[in-house]
DSSP file (Angstrom, degrees, kcal/mol; ACC not computed):
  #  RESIDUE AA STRUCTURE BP1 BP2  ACC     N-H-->O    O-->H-N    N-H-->O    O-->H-N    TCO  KAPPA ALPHA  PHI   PSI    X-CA   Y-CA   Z-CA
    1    1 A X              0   0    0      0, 0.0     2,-0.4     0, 0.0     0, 0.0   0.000 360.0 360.0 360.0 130.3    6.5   -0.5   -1.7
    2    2 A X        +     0   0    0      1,-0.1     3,-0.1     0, 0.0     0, 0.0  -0.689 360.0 174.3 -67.9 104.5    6.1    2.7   -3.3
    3    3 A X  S    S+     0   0    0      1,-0.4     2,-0.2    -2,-0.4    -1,-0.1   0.174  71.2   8.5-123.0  20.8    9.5    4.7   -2.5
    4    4 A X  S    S-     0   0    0      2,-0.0    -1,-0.4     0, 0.0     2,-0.3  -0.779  80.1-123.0 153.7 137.2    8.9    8.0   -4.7
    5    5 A X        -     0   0    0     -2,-0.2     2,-0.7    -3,-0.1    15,-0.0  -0.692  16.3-132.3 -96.7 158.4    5.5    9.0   -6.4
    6    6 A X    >>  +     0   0    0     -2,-0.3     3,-3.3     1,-0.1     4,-0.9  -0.360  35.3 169.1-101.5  62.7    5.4    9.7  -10.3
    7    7 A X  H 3>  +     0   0    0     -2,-0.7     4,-1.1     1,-0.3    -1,-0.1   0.409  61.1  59.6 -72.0   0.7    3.8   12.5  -10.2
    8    8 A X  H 3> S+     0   0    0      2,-0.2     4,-0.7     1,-0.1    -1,-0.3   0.651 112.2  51.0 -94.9 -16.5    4.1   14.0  -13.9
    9    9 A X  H <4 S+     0   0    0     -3,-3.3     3,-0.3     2,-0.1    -2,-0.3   0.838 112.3  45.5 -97.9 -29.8    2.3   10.8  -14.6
   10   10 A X  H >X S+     0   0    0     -4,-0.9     3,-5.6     2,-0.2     4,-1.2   0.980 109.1  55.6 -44.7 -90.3   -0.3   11.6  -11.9
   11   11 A X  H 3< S+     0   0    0     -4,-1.1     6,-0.3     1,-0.4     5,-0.3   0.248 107.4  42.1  16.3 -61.5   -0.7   14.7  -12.9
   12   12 A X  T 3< S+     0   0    0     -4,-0.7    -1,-0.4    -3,-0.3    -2,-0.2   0.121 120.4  53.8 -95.3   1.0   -1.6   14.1  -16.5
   13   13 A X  T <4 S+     0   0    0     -3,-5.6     2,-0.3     1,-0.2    -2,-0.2   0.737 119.2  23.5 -69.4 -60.1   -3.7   11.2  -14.8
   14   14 A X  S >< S-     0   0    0     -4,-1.2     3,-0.7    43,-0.0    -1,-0.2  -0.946  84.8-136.9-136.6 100.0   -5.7   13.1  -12.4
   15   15 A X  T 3  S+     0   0    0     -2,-0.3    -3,-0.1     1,-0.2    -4,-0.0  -0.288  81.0  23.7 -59.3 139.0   -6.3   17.2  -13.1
   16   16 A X  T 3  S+     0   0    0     -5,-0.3    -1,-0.2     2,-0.1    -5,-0.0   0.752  75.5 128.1  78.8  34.9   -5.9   19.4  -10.2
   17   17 A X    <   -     0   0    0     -3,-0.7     5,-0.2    -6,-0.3     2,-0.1   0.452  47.4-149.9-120.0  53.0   -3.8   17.8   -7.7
   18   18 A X        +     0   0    0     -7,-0.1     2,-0.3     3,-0.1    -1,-0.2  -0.246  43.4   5.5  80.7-140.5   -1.2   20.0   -6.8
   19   19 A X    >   -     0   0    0     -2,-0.1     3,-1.4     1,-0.1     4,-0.3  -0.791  62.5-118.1-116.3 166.7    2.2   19.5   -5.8
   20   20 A X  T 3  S+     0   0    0      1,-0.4     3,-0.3    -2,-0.3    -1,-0.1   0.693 113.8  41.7 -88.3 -29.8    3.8   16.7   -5.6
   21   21 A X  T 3  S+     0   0    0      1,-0.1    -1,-0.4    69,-0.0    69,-0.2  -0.281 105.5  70.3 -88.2  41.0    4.5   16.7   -1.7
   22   22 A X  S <  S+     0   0    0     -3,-1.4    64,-0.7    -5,-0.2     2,-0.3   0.451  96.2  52.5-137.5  -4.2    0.7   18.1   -0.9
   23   23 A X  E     -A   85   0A   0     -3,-0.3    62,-0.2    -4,-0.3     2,-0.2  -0.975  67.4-136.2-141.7 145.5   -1.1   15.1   -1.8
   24   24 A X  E     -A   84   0A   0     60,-3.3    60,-1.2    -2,-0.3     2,-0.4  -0.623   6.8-150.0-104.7-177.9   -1.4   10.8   -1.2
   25   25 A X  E     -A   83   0A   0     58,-0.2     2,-0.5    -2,-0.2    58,-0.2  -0.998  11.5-169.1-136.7 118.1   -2.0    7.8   -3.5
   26   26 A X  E     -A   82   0A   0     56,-3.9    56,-4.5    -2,-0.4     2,-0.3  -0.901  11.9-150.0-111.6 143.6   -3.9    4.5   -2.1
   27   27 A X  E     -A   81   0A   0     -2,-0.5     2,-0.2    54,-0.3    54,-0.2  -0.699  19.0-177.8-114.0 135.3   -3.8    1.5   -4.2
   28   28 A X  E     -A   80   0A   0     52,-0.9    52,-1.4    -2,-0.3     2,-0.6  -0.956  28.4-153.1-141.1 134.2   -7.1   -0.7   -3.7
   29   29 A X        -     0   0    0     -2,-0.2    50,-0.2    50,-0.2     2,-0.2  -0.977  36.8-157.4-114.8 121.7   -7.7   -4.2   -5.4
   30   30 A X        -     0   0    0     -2,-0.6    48,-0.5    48,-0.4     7,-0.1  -0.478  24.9 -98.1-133.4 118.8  -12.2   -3.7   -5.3
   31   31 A X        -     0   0    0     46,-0.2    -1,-0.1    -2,-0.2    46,-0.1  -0.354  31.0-111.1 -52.1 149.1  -14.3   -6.5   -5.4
   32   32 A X  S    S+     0   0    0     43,-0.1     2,-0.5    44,-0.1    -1,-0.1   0.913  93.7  86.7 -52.6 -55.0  -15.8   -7.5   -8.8
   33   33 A X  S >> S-     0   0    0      1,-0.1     4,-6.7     2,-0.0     3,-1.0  -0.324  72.3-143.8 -72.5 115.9  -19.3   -6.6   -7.7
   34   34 A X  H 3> S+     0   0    0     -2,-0.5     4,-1.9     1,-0.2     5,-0.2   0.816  98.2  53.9 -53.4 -40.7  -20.4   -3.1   -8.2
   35   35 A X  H 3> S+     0   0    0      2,-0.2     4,-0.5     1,-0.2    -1,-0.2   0.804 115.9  42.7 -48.8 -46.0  -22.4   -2.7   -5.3
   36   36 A X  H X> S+     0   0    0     -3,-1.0     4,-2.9     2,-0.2     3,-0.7   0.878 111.8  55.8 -25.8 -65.4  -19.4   -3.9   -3.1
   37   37 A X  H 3X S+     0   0    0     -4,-6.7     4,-3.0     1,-0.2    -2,-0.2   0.879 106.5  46.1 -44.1 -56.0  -17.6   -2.1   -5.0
   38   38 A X  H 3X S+     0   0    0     -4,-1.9     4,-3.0     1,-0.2    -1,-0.2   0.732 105.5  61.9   2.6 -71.6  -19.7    0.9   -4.2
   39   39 A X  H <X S+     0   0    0     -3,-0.7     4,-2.6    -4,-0.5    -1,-0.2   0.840 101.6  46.8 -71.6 -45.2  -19.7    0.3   -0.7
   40   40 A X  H  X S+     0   0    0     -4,-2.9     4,-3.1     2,-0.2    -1,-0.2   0.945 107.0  53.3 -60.4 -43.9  -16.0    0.5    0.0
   41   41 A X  H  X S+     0   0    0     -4,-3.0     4,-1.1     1,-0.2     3,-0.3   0.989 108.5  51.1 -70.0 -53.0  -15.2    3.6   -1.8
   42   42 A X  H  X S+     0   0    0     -4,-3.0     4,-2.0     1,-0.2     5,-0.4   0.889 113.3  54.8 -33.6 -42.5  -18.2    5.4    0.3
   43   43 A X  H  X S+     0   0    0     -4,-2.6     4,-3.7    -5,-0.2    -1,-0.2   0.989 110.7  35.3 -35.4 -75.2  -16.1    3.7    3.0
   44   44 A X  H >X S+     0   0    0     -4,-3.1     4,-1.6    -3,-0.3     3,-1.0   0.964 116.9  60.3 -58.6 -65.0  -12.6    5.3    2.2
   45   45 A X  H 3X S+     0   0    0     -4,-1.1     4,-2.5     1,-0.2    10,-0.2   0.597 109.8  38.4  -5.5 -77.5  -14.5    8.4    1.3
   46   46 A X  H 3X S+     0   0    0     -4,-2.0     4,-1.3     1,-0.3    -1,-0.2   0.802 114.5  53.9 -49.1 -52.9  -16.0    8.6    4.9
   47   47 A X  H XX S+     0   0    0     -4,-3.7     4,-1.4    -3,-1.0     3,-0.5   0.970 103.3  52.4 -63.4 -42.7  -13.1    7.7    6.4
   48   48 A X  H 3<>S+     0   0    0     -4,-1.6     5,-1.9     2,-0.2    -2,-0.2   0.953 108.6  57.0 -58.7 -40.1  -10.8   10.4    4.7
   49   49 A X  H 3<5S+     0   0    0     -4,-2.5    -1,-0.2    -5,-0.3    -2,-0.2   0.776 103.1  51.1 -63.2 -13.8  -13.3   12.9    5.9
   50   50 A X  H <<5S+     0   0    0     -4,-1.3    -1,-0.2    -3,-0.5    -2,-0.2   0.952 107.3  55.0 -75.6 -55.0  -12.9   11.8    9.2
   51   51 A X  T  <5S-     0   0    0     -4,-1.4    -1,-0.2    -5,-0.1    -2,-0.2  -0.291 120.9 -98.2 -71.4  32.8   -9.3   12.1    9.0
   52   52 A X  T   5S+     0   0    0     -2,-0.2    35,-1.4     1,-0.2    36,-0.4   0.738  90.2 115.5  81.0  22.9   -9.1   15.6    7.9
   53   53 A X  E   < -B   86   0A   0     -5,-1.9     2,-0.6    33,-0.3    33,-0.3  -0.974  54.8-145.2-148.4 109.7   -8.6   14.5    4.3
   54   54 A X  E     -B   85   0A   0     31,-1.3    31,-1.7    -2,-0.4     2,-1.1  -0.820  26.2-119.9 -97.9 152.9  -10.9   15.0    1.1
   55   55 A X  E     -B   84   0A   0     -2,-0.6    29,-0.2    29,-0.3     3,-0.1  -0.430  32.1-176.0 -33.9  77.4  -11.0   12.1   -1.6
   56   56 A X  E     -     0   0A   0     -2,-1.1     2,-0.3    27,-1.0    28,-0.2   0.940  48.9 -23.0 -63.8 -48.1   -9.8   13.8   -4.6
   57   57 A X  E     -B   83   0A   0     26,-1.7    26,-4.2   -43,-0.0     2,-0.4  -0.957  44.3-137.4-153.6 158.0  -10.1   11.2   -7.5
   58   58 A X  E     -B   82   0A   0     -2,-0.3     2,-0.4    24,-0.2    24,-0.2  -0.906  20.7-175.6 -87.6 134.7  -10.3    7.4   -8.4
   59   59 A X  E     -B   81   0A   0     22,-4.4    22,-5.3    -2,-0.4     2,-0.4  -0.987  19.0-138.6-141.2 139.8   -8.4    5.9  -11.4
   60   60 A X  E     -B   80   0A   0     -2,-0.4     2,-0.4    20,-0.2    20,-0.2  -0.848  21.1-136.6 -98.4 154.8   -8.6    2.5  -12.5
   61   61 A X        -     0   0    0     18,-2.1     2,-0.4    -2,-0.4    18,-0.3  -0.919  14.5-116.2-121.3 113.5   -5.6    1.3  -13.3
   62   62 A X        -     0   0    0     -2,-0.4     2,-0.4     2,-0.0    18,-0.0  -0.328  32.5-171.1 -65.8 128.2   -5.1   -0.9  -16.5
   63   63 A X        -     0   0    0     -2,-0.4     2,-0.7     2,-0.0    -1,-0.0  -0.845  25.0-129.5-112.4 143.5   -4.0   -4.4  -15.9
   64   64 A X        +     0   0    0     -2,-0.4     3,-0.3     1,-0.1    -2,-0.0  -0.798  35.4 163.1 -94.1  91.6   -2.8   -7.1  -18.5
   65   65 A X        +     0   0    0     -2,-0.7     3,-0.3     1,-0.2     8,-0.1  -0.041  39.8 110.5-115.2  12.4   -5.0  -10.1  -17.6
   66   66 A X  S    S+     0   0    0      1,-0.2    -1,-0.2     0, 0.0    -2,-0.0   0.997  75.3  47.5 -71.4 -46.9   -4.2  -11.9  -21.1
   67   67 A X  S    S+     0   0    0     -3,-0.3    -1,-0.2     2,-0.0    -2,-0.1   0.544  89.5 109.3 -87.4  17.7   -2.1  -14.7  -19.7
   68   68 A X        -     0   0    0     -3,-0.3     2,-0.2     1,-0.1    -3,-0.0  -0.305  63.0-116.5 -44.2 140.8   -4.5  -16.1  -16.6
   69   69 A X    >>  -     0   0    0     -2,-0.1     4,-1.3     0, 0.0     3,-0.8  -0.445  32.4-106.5 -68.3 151.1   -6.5  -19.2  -16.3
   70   70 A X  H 3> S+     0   0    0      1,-0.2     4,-1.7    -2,-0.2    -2,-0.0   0.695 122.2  66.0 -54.6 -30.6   -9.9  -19.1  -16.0
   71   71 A X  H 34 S+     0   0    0      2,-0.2    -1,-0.2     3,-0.1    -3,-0.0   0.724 109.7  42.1 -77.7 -25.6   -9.8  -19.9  -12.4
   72   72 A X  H X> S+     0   0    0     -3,-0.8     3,-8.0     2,-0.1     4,-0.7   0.902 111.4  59.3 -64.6 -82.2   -7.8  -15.9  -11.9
   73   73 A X  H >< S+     0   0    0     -4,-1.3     3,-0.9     1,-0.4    -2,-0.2   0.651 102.6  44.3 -10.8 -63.1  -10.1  -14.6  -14.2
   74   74 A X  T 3< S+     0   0    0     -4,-1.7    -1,-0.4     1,-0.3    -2,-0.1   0.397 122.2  44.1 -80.5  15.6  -13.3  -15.6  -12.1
   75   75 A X  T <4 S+     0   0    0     -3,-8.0    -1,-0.3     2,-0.1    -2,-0.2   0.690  82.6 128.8-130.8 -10.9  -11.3  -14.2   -9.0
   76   76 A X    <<  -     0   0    0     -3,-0.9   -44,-0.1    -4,-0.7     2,-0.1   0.080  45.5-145.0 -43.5 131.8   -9.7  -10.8  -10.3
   77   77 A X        -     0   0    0    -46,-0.1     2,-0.4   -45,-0.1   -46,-0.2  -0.381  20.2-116.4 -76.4 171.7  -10.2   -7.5   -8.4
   78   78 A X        -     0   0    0    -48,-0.5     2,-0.6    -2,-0.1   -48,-0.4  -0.944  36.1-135.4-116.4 101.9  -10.5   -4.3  -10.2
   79   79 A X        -     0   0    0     -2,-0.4   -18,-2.1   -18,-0.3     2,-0.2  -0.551  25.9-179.9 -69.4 107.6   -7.6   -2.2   -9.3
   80   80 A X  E     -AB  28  60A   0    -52,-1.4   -52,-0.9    -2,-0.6     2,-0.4  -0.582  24.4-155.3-103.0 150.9   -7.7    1.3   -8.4
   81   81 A X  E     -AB  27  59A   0    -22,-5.3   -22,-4.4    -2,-0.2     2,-0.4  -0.909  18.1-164.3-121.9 157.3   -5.8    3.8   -7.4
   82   82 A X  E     -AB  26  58A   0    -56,-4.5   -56,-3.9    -2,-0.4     2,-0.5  -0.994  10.2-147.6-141.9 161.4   -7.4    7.1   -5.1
   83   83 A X  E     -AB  25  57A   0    -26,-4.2   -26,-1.7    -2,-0.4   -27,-1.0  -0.970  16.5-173.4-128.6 124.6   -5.8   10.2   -4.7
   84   84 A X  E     -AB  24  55A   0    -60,-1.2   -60,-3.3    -2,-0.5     2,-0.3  -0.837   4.2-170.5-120.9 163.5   -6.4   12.2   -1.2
   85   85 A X  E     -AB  23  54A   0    -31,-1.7   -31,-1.3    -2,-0.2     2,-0.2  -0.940  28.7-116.1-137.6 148.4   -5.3   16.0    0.0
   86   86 A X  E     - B   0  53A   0    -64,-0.7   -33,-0.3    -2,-0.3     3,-0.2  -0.608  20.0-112.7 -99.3 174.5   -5.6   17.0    3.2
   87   87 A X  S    S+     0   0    0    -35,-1.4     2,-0.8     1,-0.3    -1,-0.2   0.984  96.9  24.9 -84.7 -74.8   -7.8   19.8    4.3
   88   88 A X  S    S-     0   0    0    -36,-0.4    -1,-0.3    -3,-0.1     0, 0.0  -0.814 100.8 -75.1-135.7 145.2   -5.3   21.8    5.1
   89   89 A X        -     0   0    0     -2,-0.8     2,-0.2    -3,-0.2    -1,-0.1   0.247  47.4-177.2 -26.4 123.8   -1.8   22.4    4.3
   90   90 A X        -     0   0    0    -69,-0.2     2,-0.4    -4,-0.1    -1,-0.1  -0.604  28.4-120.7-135.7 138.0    1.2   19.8    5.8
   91   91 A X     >  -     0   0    0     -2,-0.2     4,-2.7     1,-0.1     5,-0.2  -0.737  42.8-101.9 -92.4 166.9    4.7   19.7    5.6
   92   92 A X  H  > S+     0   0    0     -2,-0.4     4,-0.8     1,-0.2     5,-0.2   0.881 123.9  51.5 -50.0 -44.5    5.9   16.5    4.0
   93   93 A X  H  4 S+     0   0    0      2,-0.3    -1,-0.2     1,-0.2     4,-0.2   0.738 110.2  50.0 -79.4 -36.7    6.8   14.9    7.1
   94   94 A X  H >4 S+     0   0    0     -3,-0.2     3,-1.0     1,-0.1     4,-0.3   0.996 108.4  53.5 -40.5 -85.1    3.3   15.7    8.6
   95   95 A X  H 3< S+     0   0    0     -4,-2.7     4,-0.4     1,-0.3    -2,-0.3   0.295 101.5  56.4 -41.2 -18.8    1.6   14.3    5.7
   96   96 A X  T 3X S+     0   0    0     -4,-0.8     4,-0.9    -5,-0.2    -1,-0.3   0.682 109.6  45.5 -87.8 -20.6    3.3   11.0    5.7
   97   97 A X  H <> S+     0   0    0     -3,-1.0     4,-0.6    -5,-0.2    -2,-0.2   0.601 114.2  49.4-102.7   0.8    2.2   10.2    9.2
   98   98 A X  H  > S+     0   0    0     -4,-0.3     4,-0.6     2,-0.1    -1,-0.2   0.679 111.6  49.5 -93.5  -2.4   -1.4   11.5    8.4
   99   99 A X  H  > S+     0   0    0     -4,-0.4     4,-1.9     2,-0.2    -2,-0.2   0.740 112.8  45.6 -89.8 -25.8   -1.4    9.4    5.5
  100  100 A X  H  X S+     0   0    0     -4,-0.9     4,-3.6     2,-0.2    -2,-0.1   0.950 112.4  51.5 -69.7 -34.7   -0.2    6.3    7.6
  101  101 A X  H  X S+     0   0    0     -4,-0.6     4,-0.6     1,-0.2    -1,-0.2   0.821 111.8  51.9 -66.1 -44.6   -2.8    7.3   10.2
  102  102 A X  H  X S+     0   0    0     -4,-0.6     4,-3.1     2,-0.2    -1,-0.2   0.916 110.1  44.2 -67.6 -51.4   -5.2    7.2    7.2
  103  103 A X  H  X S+     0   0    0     -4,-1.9     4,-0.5     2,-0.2     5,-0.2   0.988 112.1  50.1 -52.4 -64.3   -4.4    3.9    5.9
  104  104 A X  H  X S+     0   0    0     -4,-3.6     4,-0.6     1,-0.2    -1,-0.2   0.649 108.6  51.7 -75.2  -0.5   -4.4    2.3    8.8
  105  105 A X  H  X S+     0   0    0     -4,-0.6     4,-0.5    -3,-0.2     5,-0.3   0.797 116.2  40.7-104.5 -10.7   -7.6    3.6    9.9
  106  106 A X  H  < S+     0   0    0     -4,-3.1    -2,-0.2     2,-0.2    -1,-0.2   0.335 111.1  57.3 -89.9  21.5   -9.4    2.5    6.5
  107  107 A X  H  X S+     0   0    0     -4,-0.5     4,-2.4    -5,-0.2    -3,-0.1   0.796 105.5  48.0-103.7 -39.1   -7.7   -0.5    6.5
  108  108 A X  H  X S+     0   0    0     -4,-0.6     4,-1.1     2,-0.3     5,-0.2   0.745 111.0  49.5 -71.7 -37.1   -9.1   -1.5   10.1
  109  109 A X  H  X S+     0   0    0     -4,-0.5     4,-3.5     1,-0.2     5,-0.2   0.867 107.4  65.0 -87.1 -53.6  -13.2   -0.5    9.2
  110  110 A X  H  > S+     0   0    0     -5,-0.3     4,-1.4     2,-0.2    -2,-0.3   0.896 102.8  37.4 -24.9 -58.8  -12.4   -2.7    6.2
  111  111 A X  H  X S+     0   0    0     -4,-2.4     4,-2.5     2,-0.2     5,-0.3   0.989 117.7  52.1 -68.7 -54.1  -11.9   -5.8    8.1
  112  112 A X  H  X S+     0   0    0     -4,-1.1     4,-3.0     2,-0.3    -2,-0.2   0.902 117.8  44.7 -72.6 -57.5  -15.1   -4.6   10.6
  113  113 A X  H >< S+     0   0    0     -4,-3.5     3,-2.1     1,-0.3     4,-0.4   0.881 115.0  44.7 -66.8 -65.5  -17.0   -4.2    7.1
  114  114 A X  H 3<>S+     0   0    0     -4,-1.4     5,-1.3     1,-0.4     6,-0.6   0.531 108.2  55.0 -95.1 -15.4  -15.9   -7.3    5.7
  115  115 A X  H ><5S+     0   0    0     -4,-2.5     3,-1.2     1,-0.2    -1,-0.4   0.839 102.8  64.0 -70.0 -25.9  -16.5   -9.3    8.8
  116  116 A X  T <<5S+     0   0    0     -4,-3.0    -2,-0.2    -3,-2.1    -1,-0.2   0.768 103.4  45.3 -37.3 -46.6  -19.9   -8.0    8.6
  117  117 A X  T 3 5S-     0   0    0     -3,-0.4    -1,-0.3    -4,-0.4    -2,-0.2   0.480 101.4-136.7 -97.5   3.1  -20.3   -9.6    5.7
  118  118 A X  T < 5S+     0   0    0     -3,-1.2    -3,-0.2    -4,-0.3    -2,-0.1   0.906  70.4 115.8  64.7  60.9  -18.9  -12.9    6.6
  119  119 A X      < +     0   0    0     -5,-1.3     2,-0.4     1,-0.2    -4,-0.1   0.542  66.2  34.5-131.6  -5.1  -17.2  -13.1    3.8
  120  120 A X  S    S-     0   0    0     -6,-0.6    -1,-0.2    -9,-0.1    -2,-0.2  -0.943  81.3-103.7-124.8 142.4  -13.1  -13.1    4.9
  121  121 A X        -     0   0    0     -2,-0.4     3,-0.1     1,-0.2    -7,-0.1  -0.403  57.8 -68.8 -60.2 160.8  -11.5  -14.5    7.8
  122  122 A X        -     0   0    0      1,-0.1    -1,-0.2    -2,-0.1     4,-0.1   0.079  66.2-111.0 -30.1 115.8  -10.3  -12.1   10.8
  123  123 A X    >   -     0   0    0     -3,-0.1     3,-1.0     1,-0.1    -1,-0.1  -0.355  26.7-107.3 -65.1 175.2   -7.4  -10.2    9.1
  124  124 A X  T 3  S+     0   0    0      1,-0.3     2,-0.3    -3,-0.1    -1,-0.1   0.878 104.4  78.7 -60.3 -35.4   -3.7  -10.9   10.4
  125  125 A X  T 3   +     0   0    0      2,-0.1    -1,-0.3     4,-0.1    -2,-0.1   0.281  69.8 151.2 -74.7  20.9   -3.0   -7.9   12.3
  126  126 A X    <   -     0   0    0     -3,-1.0     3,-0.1    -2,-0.3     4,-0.0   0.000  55.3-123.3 -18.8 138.0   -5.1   -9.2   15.1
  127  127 A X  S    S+     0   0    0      1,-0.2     2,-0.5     2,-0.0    -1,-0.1   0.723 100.9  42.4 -68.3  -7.3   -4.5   -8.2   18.5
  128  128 A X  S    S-     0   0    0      3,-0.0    -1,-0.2     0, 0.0    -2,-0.1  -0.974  86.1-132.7-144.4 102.1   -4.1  -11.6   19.6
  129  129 A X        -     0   0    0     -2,-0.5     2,-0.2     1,-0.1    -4,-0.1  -0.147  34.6 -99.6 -69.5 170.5   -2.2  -13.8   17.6
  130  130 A X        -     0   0    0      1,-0.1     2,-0.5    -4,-0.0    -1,-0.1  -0.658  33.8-114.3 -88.9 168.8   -3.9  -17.5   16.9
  131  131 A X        -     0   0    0     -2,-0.2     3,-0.2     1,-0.1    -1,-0.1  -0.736  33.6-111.7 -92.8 115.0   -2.9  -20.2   18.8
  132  132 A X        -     0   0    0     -2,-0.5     2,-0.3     1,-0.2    -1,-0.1   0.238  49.3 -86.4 -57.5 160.2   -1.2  -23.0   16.7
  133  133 A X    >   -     0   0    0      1,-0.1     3,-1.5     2,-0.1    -1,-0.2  -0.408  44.1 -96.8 -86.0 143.7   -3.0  -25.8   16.5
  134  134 A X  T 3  S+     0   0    0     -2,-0.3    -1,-0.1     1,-0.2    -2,-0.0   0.046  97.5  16.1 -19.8 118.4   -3.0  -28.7   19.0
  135  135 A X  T 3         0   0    0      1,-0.1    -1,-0.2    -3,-0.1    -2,-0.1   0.339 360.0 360.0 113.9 -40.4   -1.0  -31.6   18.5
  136  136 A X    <         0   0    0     -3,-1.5    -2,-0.1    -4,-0.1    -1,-0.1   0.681 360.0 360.0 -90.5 360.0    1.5  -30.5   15.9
């Protein structure tokens, strides 16, 4: 959990984003494959613009992958950070519950995409928990 932003280290990260309360930070771990890859950020994109929000920047974020097995290796994400602003000007208090609002509504077409693609089970947050299995 993210308790405080570092924003002089944003800053010097990512030109033009303001002040320190006027903007959010999403963390994404992206599929390997660019075309995936691709696919998602046109996702969050689309989704921030739906939510009042534009998509300021992406930054990959360096990661230290020396001491992994081969079997991490072949499964590593490429971890990204994006930085959104909203359309128009928020108090702080505002802005954390449109950024929750935000999350949770790219987080939700993200399971819908990825079930599409048959490629994940059903995420947890289901409405309907499953039913333990028979028997135990």
């Amino acid at each position: 959990m993210l308790l405080q932003k570092p924003h002089r280290f944003f800053r010097e990260m990512v030109p033009g984003l303001g002040e320190c309360d006027g903007y959010g930070v999403g963390q994404a771990f992206m599929p390997c494959d660019g075309d995936q890859r691709a696919a998602l950020r046109a996702l969050v994109t689309d989704r921030c613009r739906a939510r009042g929000f534009d998509l300021v920047a992406w930054r990959d974020v360096p990661t230290d992958n020396h001491g992994l097995g081969q079997t991490a290796l072949d499964s590593e994400p490429v971890t990204q950070q994006f930085f959104v602003r909203p359309r128009e000007p928020l108090e702080p208090s505002e802005l954390d519950v449109r950024l929750y609002v935000l999350r949770r509504d790219v987080a939700r077409h993200i399971d819908v995409w990825l079930m599409g693609k048959s490629r994940l089970p059903p995420s947890l947050e289901t409405p309907t928990p499953p039913s333990p299995p028979r028997g135990l």
